[in-house]
C-alpha positions as CSV (number, residue, x, y, z in Angstrom):
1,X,0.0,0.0,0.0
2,X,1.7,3.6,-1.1
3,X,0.5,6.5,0.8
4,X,-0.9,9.4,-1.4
5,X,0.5,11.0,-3.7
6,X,2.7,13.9,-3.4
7,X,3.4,12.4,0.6
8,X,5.8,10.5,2.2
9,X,5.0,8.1,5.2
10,X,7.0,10.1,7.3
11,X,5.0,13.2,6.5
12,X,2.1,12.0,6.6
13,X,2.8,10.8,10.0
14,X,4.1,14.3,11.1
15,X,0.1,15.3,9.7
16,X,-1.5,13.0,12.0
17,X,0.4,13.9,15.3
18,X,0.2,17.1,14.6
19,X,-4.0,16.6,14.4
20,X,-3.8,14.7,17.5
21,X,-2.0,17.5,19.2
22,X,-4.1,20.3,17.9
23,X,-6.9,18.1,19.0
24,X,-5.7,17.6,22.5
25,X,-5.2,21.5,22.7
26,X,-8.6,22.5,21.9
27,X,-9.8,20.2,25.0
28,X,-8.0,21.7,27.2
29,X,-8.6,25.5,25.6
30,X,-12.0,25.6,24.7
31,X,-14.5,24.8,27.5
32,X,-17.4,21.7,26.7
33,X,-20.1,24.3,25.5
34,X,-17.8,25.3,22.6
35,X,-17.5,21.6,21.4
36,X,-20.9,21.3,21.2
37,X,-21.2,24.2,18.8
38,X,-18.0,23.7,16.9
39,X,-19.7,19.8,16.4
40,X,-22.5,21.6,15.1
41,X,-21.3,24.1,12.9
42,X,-18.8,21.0,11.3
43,X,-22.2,18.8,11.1
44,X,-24.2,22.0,9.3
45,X,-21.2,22.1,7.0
46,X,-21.5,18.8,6.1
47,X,-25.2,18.5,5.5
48,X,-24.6,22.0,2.7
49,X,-22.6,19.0,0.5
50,X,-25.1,16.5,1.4
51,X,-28.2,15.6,-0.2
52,X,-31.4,16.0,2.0
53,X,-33.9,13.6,3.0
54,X,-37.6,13.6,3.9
55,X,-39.2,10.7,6.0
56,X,-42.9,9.5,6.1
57,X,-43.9,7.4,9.1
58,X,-46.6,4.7,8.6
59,X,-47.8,2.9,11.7
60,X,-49.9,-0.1,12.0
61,X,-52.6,1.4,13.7
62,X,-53.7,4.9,14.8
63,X,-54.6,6.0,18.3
64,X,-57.8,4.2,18.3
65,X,-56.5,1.0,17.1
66,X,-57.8,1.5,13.8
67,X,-55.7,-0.3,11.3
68,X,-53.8,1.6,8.7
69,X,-54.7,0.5,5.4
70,X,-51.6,2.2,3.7
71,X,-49.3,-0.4,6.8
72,X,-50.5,-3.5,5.5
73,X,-50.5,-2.4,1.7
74,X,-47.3,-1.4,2.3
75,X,-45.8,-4.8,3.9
76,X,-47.7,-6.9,1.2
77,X,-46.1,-4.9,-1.6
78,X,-42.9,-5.2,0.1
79,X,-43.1,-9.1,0.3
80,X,-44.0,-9.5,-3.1
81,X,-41.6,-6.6,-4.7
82,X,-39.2,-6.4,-2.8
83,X,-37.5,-8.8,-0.2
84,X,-37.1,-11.5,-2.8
85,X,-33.3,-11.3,-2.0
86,X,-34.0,-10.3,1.3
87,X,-31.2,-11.5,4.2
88,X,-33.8,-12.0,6.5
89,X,-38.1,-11.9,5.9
90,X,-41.0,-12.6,8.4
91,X,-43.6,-15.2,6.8
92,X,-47.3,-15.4,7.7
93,X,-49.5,-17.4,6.0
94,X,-53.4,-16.2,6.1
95,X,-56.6,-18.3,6.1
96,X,-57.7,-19.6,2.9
97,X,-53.9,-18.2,0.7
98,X,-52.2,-21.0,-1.1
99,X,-49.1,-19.6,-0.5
100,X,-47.4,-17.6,2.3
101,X,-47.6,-13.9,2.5
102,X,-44.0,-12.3,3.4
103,X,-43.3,-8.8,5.3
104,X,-40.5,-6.7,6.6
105,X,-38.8,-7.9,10.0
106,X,-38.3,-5.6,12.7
107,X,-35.3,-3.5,12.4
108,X,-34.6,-4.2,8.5
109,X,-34.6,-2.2,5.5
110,X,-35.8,-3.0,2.0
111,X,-34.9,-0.8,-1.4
112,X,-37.3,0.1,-4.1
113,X,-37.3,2.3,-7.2
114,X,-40.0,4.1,-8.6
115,X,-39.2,5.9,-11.4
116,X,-36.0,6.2,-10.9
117,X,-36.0,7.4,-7.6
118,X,-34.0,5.4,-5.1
119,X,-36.5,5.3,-1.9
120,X,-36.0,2.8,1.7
121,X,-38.4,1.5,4.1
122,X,-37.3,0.7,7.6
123,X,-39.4,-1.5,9.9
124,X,-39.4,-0.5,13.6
125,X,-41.2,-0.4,16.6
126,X,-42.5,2.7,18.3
127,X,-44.4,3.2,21.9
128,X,-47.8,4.3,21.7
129,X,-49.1,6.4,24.5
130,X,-52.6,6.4,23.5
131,X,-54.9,4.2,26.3
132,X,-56.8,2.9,23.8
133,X,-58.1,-0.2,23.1
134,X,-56.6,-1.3,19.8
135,X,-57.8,-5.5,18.6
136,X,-54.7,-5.7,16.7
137,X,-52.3,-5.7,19.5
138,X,-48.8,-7.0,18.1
139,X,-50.1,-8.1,15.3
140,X,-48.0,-7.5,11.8
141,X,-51.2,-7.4,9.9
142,X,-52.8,-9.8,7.5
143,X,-54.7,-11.2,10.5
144,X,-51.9,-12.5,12.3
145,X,-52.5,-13.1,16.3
146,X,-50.8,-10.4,18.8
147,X,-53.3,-10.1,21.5
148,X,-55.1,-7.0,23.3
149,X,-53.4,-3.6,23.4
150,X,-53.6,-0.9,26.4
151,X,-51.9,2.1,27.0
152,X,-48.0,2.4,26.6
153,X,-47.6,-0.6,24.1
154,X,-45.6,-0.6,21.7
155,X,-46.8,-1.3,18.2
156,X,-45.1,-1.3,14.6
157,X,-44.1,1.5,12.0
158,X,-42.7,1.4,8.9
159,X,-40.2,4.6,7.8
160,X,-40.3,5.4,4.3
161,X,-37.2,7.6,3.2
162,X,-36.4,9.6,0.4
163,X,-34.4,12.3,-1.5
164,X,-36.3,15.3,-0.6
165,X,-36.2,17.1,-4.1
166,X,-38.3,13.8,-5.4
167,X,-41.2,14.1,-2.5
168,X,-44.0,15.0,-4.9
169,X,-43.0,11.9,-6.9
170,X,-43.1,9.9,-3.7
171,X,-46.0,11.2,-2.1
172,X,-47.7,11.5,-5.1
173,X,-47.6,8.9,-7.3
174,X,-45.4,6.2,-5.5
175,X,-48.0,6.1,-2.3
176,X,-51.1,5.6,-4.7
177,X,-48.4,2.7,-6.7
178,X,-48.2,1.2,-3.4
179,X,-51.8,0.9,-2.5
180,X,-52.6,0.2,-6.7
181,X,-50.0,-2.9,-6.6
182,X,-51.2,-4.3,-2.6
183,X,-55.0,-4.5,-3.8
184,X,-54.0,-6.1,-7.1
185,X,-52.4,-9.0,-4.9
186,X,-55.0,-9.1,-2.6
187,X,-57.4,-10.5,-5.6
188,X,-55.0,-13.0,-6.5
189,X,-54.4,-13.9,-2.5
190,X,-58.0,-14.2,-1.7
191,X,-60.5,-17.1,-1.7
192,X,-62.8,-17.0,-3.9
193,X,-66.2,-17.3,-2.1
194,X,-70.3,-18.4,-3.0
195,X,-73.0,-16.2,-1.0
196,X,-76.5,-17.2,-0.4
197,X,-78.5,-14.5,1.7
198,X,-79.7,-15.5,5.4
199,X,-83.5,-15.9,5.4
200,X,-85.6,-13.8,8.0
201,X,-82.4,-11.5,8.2
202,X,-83.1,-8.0,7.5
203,X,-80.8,-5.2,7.7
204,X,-82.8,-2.5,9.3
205,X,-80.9,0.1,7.4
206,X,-77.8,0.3,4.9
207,X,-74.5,0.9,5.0
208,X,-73.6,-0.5,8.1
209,X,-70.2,-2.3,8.1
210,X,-71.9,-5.8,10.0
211,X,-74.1,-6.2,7.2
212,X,-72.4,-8.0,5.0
213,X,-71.7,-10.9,7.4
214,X,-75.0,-10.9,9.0
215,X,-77.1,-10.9,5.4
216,X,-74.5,-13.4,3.7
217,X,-73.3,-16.7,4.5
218,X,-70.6,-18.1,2.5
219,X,-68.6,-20.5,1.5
220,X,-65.4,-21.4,-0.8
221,X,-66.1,-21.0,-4.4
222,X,-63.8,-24.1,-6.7
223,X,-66.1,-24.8,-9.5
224,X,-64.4,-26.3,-12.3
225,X,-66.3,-24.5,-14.8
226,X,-64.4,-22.8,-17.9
227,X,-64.9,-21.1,-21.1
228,X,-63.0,-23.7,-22.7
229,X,-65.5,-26.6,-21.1
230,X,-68.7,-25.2,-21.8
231,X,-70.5,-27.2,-24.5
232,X,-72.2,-24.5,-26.5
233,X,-71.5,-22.6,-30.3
234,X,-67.9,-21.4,-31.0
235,X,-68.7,-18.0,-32.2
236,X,-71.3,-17.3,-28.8
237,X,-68.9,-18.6,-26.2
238,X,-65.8,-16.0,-28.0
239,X,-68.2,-13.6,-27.7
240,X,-69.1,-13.8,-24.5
241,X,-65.6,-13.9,-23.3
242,X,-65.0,-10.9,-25.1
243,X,-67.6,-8.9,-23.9
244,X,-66.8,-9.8,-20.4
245,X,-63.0,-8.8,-20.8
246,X,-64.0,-5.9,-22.7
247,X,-66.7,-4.5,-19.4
248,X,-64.0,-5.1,-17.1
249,X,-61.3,-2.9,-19.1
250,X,-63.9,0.1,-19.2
251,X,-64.3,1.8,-16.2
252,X,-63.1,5.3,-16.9
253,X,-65.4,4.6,-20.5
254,X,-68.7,4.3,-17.8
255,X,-67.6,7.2,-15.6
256,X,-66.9,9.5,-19.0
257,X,-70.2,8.2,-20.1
258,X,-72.1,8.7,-16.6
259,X,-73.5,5.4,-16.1
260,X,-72.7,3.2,-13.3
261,X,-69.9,0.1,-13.9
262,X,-72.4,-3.0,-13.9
263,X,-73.5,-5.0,-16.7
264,X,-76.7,-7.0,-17.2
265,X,-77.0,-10.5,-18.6
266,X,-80.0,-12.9,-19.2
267,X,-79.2,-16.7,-19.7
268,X,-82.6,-18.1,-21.1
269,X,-82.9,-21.5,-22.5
270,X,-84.6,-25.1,-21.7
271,X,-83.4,-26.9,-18.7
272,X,-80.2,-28.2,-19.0
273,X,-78.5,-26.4,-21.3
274,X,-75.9,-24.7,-19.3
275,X,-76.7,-21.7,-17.7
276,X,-75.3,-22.8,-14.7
277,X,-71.7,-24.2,-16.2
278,X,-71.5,-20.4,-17.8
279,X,-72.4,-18.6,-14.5
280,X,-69.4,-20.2,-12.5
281,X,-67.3,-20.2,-16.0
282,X,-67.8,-15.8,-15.6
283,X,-67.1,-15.8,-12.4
284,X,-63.8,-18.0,-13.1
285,X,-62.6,-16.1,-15.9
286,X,-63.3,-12.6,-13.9
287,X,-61.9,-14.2,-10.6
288,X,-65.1,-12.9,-9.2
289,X,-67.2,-13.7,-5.8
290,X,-70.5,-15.0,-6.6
291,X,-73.8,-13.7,-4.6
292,X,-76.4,-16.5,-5.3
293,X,-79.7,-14.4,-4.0
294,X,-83.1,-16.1,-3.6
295,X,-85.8,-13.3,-4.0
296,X,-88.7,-15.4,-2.3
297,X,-86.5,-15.1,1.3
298,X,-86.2,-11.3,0.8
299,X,-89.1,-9.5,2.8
300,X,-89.3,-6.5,1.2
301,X,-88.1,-3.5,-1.7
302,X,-86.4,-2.0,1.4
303,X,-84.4,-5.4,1.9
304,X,-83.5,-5.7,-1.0
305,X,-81.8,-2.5,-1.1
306,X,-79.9,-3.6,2.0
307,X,-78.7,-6.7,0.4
308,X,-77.7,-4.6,-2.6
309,X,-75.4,-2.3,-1.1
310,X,-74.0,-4.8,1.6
311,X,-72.4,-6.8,-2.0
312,X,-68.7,-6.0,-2.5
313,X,-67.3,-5.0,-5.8
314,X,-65.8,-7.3,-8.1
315,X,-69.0,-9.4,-7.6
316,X,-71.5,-11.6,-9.6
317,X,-75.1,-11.0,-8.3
318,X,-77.3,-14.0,-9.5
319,X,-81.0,-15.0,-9.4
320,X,-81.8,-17.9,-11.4
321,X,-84.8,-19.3,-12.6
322,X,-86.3,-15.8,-11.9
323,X,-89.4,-16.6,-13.2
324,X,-90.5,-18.9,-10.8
325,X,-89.3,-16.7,-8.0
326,X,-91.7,-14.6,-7.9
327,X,-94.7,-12.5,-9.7
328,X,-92.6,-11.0,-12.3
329,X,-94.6,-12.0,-14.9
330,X,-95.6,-9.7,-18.1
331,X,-98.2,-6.7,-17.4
332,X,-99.3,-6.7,-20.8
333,X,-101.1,-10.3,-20.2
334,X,-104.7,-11.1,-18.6
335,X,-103.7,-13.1,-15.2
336,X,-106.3,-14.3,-13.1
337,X,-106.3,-13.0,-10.2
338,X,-107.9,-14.1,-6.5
339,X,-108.1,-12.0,-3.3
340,X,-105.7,-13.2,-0.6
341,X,-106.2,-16.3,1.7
342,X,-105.6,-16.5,5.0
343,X,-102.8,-19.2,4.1
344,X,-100.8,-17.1,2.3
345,X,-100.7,-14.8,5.7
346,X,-99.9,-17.7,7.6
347,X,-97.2,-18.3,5.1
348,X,-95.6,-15.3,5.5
349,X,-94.9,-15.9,9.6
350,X,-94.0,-19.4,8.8
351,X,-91.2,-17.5,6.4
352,X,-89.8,-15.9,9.8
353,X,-91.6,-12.4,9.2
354,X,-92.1,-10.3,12.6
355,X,-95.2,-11.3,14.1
356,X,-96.0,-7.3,14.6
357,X,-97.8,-5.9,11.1
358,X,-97.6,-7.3,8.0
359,X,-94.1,-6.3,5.7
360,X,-94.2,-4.8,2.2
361,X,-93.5,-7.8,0.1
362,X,-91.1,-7.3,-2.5
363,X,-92.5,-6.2,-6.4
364,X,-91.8,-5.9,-9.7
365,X,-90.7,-2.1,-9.2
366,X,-88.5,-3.0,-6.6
367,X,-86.8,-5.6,-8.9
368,X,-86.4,-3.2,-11.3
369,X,-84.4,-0.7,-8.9
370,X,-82.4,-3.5,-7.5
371,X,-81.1,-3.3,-11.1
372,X,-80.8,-0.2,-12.5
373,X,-81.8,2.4,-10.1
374,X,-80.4,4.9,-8.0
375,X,-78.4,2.0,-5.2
376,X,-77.7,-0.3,-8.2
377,X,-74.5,2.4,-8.5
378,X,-73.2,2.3,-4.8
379,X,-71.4,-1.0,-5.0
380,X,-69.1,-0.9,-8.0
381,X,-67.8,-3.3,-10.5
382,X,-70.3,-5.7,-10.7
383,X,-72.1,-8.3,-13.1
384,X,-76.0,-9.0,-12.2
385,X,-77.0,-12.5,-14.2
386,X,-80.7,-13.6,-14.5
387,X,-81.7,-16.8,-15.3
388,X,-84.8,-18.4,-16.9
389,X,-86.8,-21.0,-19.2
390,X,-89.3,-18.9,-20.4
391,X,-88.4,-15.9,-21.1
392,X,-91.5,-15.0,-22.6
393,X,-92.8,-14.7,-19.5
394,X,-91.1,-12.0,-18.2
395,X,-92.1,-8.6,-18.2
396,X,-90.8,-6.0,-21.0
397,X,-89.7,-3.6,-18.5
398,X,-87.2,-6.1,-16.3
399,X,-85.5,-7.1,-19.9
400,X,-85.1,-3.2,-21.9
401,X,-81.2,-2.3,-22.5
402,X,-79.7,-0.5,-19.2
403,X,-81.3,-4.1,-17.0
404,X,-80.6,-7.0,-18.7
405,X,-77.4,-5.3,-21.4
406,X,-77.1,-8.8,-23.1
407,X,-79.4,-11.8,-23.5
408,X,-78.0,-15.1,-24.1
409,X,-79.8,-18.2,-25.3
410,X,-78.3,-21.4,-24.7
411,X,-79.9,-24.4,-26.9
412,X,-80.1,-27.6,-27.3
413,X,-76.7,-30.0,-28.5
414,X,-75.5,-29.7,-31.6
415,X,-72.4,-31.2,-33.1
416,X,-69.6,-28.4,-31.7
417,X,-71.3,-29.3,-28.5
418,X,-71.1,-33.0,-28.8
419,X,-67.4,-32.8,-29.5
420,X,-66.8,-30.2,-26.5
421,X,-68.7,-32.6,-24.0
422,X,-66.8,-35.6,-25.8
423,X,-63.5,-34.0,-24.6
424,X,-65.0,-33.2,-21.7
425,X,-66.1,-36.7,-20.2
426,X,-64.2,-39.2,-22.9
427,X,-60.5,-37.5,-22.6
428,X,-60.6,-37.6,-26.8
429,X,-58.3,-34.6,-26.6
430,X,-55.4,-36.6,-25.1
431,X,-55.5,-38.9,-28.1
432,X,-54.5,-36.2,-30.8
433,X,-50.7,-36.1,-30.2
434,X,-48.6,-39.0,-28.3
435,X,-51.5,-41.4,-28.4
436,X,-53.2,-41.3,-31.5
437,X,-55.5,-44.1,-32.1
438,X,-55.3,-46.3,-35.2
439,X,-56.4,-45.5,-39.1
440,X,-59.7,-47.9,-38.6
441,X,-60.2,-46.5,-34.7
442,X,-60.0,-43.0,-35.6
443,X,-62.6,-44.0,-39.1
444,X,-65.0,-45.8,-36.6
445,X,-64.9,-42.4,-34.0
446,X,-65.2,-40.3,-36.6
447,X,-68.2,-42.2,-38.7
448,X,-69.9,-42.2,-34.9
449,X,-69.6,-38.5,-34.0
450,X,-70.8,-37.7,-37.6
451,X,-74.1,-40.4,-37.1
452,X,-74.5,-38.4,-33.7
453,X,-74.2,-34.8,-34.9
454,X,-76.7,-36.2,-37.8
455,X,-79.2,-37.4,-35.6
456,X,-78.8,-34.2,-33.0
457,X,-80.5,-31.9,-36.0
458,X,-83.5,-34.1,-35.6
459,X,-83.9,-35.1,-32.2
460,X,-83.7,-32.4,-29.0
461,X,-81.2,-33.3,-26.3
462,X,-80.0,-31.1,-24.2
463,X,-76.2,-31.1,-23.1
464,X,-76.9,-32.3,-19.7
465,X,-78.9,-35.3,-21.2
466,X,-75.5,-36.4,-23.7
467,X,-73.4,-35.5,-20.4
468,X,-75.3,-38.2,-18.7
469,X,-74.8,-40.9,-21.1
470,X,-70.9,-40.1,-21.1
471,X,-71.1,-40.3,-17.3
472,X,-72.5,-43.8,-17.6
473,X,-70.4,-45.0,-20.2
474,X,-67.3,-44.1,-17.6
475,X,-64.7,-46.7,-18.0
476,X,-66.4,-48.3,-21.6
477,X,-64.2,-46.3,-24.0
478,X,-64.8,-43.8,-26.2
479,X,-66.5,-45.9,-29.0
480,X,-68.6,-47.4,-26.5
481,X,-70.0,-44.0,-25.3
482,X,-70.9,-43.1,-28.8
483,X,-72.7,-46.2,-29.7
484,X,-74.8,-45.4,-26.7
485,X,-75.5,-41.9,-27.8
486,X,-76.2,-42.9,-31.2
487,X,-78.6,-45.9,-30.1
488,X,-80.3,-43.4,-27.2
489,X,-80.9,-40.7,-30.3
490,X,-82.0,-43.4,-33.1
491,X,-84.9,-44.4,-30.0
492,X,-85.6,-41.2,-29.5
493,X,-86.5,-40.4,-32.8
494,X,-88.6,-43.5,-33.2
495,X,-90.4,-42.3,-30.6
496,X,-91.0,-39.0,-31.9
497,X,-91.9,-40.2,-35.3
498,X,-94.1,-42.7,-33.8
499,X,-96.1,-39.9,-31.6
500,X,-96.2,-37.7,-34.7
501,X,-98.1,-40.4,-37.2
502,X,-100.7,-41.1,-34.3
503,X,-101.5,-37.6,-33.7
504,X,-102.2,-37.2,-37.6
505,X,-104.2,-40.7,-37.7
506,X,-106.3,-39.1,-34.8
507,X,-106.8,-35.8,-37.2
């Protein structure tokens, strides 16, 4: 090692006693309030060549033990952005999360960049004064158990720091980055869940934060069900996918345009053609909750409202068979009508009604502003599906543009179907690459899905119906399956061409 240039090691050791003696001088000539202010004006000096720094504090809670959303954000953005090369990480793995969520340890700091500024976040612990009680105690967020709080505790913090001449950058846009990026994670973290409303459970009021839990039950959503399963035309399934990704892309489009961000659909269509399958295929492709909502255990237009607004976004709201749910029927059309019976009184208490006065029961109009009136918009993204098999039976006024947007018929099988469900329940798909089935196989399969898809023009089956013959045919192979189908259709259509010749010998 050579000592700088221009300097010897003999001179520079004449510069460093001399240091040490001017050093030892000073002590003994200038008296202790003068260091202080000599440290001062060195440290002042210092800071001119330096570059400056601003902090903002975060803590887990405020006085009241109300938890900071920006805290928990900000740990779950760190432990998926940032402490992937982390020395050391704390791990917590929530309820229901496949995977484990990861967070900043106490006394660590972890390094992001945001467009191109160079910011830190320090994890620490601070006292808390405040008396109050706070149900998060040392908790770390995400639900993790800490206990009870009082007075004097200590909880956490987390210190983001950064070059001062970039704060509107940080404060700005980097804080709305954070929360942007946490709730993004959050959708893929969360279970996925299938609502029914509590009958007899009425809200008494909206807007209250226990209403969700107390008008909902729920329970873990895993339906199978995907766009490329569903046994129904090509061209109507792409465009149904397409309109779904197209609503969810559009929300500054339905702001700009003053309308709220929902979206109507009406599956109609005999039993058993799929509406179902399609419903939980949405909510898969969306990554969606489902609310499944049977009208006839709603008491009245003002409960319905409640269970309207106590939805979350990102949220499928579904009656099905709507119909037959209640008196929604078409105006335009002559019913026959009879005054009330005592039964249908008795009824209503047997439905868990108060026993004081008689409730409004819920009506057509109160239908129609569960859809599209004024508290159809205080929820949010959203997708409200009807179901029904007679659709002719509804009235005009629930089916106009604005209510139900789209209207989907689902019909009976025809060939694309048949060779979806054939994929579906005879694993044919597996047998077009490494096992490919011989010349006179694949002839025999292909002259039986053409007899099939023949005989599906003339006879009506529904997919569930050619679903159930697979199902029995488990185990039998795939040419056994299609001999059955075939033989099921060719007896149908006896049948059918039997009934037809008797009703015309009858004429």
């Amino acid at each position: 090692m050579k000592p700088p240039a221009g300097l010897s090691w003999s001179s520079l050791g004449s510069l460093v006693a001399t240091a040490v003696v001017v050093r030892a001088a000073l002590q003994e000539v200038l008296p202790p309030e003068a260091h202080g202010a000599l440290r001062a004006l060195l440290s002042r000096a210092a800071a001119v060549f330096a570059h400056p720094t601003d902090t903002v504090v975060v803590h887990e809670a405020d006085a009241n033990g109300v938890p900071n959303e920006l805290y928990e954000a900000a740990q779950l953005y760190l432990g998926a952005r940032c402490l992937a090369t982390a020395p050391a990480l704390d791990l917590h793995k929530p309820h229901g999360v496949p995977e484990p969520v990861a967070s900043l340890p106490d006394d660590h700091v972890a390094h992001d960049t945001f467009r191109g500024v160079c910011v830190a976040w320090r994890s620490q612990r601070v006292d808390q004064a405040s008396a109050a009680f706070s149900p998060f105690g040392g908790s770390r967020g995400f639900g993790a158990p800490g206990g009870f709080g009082l007075g004097g505790r200590q909880q956490w913090c987390l210190r983001l720091e950064f070059p001062r001449r970039h704060r509107d950058v940080v404060r700005g846009a980097y804080v709305a980055h954070v929360l942007a990026e946490a709730a993004a994670l959050r959708l893929k973290m969360r279970e996925r869940k299938l609502y029914t409303n509590n009958p007899g459970m009425y809200c008494g009021g909206v807007g209250v934060m226990d209403d969700h839990r107390m008008l909902w039950s729920s329970h873990a959503f895993s339906h199978p069900s995907t766009f490329d399963t569903l046994a129904i035309d090509p061209a109507l399934r792409d465009g149904i996918r397409d309109d779904l990704l197209r609503f969810v892309r559009r929300r500054d489009h339905y702001a700009r345009a003053g309308r709220a961000w929902k979206r109507g659909y009406l599956l109609h269509g005999p039993p058993g053609t799929g509406k179902t399958s399609l419903i939980a295929a949405i909510a898969n492709l969306l990554e969606f909750d489902i609310y499944d909502l049977e009208l006839t255990a709603v008491g009245s237009n003002s409960d319905l409202r409640g269970l309207l607004v106590s939805t979350r976004p990102k949220s499928l709201i579904v009656v099905e068979d709507i119909d037959c749910s209640l008196g929604l029927f078409d105006r335009t059309e002559k019913l026959s009508s009879s005054p009330p019976s005592q039964d249908a009184d008795q009824s209503e208490e047997d439905q868990g009604f108060p026993p004081h006065g008689r409730r409004e029961r819920i009506s057509l109009s109160g239908v129609l502003n569960f859809v599209d009136g004024l508290w159809s918009s205080c929820v949010g993204e959203r997708l409200i599906v009807f179901t029904t098999n007679h659709v002719d039976r509804l009235d005009p006024a629930l089916l106009r543009p604005g209510r139900m947007d789209c209207k989907i018929e689902l019909g009976y099988c025809k060939g694309h179907a048949l060779r979806v469900l054939a994929n579906n329940y005879l694993g044919l798909a597996d047998n077009d690459d490494d096992c490919e089935p011989a010349d006179n196989d694949r002839g025999r399969y292909e002259e039986l899905m053409g007899e099939a898809e023949r005989l599906l023009e003339e006879v009506h089956l529904t997919p569930a119906d050619v679903a159930e013959v697979f199902m029995g045919c488990d185990g039998d192979g795939a040419h056994a399956a299609l001999q059955k189908l075939v033989d099921d259709l060719n007896t149908k259509r006896l049948a059918h061409n039997c009934a037809v010749s008797k009703a015309g010998g009858d004429v």
